[in-house]
VEXDREN-2710 file (C-alpha; in Angstrom, 1 decimal):
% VEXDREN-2710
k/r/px/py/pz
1/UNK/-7.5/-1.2/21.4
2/UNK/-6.8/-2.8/17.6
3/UNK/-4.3/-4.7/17.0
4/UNK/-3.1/-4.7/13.7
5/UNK/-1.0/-8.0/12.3
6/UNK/0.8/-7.1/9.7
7/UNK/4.5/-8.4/7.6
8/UNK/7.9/-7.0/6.7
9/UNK/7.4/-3.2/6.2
10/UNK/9.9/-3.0/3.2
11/UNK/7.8/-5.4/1.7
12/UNK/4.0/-6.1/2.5
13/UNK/2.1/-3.6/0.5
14/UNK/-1.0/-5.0/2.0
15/UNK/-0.4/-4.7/5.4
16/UNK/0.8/-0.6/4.6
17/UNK/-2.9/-0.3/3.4
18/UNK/-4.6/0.0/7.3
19/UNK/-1.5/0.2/8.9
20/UNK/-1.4/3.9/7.3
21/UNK/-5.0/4.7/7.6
22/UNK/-4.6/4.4/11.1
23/UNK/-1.6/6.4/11.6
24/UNK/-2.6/9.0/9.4
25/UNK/-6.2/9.1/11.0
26/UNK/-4.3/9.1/14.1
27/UNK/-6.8/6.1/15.2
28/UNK/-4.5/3.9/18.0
29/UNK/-3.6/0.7/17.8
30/UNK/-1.1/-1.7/18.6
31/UNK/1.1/-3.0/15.6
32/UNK/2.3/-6.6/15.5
33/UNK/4.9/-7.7/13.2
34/UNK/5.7/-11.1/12.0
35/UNK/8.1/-11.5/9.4
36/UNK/7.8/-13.4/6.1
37/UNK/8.9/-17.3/6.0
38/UNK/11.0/-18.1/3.5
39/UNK/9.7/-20.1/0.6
40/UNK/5.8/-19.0/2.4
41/UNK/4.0/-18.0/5.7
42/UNK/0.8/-19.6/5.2
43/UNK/1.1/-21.9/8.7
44/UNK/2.9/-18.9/10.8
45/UNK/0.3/-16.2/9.9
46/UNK/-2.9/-18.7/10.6
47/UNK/-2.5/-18.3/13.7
48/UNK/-3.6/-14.6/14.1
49/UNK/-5.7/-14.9/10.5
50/UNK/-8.4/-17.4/9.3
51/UNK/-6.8/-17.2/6.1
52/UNK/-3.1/-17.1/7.0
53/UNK/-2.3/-14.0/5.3
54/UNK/-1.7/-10.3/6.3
55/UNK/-3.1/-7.8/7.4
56/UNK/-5.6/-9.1/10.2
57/UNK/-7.2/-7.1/12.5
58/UNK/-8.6/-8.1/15.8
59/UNK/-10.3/-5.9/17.9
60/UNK/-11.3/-8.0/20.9
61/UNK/-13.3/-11.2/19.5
62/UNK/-13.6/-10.3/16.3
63/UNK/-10.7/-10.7/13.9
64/UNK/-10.8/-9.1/10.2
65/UNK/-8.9/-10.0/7.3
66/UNK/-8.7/-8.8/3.8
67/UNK/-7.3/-5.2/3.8
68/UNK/-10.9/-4.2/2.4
69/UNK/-12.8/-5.6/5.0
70/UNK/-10.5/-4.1/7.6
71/UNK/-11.5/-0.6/6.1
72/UNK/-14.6/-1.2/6.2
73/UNK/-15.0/-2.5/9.6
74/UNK/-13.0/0.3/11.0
75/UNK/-15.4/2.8/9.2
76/UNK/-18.0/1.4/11.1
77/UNK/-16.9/3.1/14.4
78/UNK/-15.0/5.7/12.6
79/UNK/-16.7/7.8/9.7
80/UNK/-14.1/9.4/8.5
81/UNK/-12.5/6.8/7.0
82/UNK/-14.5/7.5/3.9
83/UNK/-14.8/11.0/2.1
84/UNK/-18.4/12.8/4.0
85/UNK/-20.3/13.6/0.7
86/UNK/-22.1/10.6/-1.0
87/UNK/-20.7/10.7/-4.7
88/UNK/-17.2/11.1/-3.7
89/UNK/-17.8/8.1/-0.8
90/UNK/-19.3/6.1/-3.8
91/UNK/-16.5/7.3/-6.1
92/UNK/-13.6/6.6/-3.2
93/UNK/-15.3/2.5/-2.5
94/UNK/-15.1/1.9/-6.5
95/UNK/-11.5/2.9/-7.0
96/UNK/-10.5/1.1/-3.7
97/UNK/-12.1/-2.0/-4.9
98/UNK/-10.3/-1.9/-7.9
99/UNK/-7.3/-1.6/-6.6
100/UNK/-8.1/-4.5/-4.3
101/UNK/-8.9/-6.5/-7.1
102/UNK/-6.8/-5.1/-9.7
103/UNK/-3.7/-3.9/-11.4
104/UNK/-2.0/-7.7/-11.4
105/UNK/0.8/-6.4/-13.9
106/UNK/2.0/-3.9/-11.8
107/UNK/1.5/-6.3/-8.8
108/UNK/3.9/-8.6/-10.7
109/UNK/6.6/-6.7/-12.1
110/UNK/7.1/-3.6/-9.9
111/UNK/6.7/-5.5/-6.2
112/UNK/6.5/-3.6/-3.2
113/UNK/9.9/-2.2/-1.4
114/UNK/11.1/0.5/0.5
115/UNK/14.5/0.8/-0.4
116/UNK/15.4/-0.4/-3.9
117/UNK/15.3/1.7/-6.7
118/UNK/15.2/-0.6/-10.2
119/UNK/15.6/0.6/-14.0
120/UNK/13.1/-1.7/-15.7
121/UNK/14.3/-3.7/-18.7
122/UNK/11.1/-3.4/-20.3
123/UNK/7.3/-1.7/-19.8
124/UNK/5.0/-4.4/-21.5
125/UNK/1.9/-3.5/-22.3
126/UNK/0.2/-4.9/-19.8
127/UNK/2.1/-2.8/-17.3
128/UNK/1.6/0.3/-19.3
129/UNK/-2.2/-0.6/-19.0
130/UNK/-2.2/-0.3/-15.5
131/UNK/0.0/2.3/-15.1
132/UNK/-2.5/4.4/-17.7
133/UNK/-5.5/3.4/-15.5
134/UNK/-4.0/4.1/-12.2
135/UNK/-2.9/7.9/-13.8
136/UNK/-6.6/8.0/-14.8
137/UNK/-8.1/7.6/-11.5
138/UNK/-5.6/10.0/-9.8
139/UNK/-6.3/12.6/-12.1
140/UNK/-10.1/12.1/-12.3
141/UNK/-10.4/12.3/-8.2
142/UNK/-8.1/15.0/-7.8
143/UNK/-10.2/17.0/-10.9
144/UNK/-13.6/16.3/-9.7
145/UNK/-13.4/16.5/-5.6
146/UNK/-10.6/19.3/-5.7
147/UNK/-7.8/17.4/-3.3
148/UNK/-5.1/17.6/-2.7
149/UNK/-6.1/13.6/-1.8
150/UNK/-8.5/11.6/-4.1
151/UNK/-11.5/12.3/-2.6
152/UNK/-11.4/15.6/-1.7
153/UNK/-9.7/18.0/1.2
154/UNK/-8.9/14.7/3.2
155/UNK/-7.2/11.8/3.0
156/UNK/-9.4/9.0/3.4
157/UNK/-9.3/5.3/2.6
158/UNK/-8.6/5.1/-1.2
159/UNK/-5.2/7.2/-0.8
160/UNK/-4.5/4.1/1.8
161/UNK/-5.4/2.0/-1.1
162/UNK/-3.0/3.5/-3.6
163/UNK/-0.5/4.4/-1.1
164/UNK/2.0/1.6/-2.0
165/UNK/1.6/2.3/-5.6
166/UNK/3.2/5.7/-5.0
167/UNK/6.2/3.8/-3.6
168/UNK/6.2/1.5/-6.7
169/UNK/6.4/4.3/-9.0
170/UNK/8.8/6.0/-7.4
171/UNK/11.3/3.6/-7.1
172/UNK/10.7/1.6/-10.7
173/UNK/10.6/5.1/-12.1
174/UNK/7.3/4.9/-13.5
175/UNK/6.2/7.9/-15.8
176/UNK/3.1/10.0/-14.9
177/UNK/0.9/13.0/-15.7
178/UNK/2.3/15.9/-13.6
179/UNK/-0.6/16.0/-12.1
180/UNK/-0.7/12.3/-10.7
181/UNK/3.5/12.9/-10.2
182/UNK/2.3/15.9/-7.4
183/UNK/-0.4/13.6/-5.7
184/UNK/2.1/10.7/-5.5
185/UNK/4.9/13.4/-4.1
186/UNK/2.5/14.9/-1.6
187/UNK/1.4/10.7/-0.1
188/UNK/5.1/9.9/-0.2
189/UNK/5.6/13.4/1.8
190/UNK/2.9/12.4/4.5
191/UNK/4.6/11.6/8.3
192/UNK/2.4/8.1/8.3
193/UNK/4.0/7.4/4.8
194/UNK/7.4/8.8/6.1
195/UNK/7.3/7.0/9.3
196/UNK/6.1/3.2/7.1
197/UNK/9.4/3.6/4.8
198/UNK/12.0/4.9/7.1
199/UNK/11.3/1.6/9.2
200/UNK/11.2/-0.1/5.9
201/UNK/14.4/0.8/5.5
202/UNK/15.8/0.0/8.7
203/UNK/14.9/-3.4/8.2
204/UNK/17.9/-6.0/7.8
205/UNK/15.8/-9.1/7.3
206/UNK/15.5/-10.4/3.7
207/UNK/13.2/-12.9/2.1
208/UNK/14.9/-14.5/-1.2
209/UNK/11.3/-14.7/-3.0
210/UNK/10.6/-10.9/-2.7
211/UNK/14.3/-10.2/-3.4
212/UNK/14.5/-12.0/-6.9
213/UNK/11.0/-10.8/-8.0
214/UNK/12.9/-7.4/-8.1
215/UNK/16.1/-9.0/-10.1
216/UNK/13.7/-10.4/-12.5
217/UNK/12.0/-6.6/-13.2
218/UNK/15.0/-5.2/-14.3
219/UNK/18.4/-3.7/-12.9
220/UNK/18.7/-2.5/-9.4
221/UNK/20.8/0.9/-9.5
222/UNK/20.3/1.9/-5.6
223/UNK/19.6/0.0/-2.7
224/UNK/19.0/2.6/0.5
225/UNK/18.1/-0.2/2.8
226/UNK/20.2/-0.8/6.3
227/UNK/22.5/-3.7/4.4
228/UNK/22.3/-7.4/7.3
229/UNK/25.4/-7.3/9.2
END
């Protein structure tokens, strides 16, 4: 069976990527955690991945790192991890990729977390960029394969990919098309997606990095996290 190495849920967007492919492809694994370092993890997660970051997945001898990879890998054995048809595969691998490789202002200001909802200060252009571009795609898949998921009738890789960016905009209050605010409602709504935040939420750990990146974006007006005792 997989296993799948990934961080804090309330906090590694990467390691949601697989983690909810597999869940919602209901593809088993076994999931093992390891928490964030403080200050960096680097040492602590080389020694499940050749690169010391997350996610990694090893399935026997073979270890994969690099979220994209991972997918790929997996759709080796299991074909519908990418949309059927040709166009919409070859349409689904291009967004992916740019989200892989992508949308560093959002990366930056709105990080990933479960829990905490923030009223931004500001929306520089950079951010509005990316926000534009990610409304784009959404609205382009869902207009030319049909949905309700990006691709088409099912939900495939590249609604992994852009899974965590429907947590961001939810909880930095990020303004969409009505039509990309209904796909982001209906990933949020998903049990895999359900199941990622309400242990997310749960979590009482706390890394001071992550928690002042969301203290710089602006000004938090809800935390729904379990609070450390």
């Amino acid at each position: 069976m997989y296993q799948l190495y990934i961080a804090n849920k309330n906090y590694s967007s990467w390691s949601l990527r697989p983690w909810v492919l597999l869940r919602q492809l209901q593809i088993p694994f076994d999931e093992q955690l390891v928490t964030f370092d403080e200050g960096g993890s680097w040492e602590k997660f080389r020694e499940f991945a050749p690169n010391g970051l997350v996610p990694c997945l090893v399935d026997g001898d073979t270890r994969v790192w690099e979220s994209l990879a991972i997918v790929e890998y997996l759709a080796e054995s299991h074909p519908q991890v990418w949309p059927a048809e040709q166009g919409a595969r070859a349409w689904a691998r291009c967004a992916a990729a740019e989200m892989h490789a992508g949308f560093g202002a959002l990366r930056d200001i709105c990080s990933m977390n479960c829990g905490v909802k923030v009223e931004l200060r500001e929306i520089p252009p950079t951010l509005q960029k990316d926000i534009d571009r990610i409304d784009e795609l959404w609205c382009e898949g869902l207009a030319r394969f049909g949905g309700p998921f990006l691709a088409g009738g099912e939900f495939t890789a590249v609604d992994a990919f852009f899974a965590p960016v429907a947590i961001r905009a939810t909880n930095f209050g990020l303004h969409l098309s009505a039509e990309a605010t209904a796909y982001m409602e209906r990933i949020l709504a998903l049990p895999a997606m359900a199941e990622w935040i309400s242990a997310g939420l749960r979590e009482t750990w706390r890394e001071p990095g992550h928690e002042e990146e969301l203290l710089r974006a602006g000004t938090i007006v809800e935390d729904l996290r379990r609070q450390p005792a």
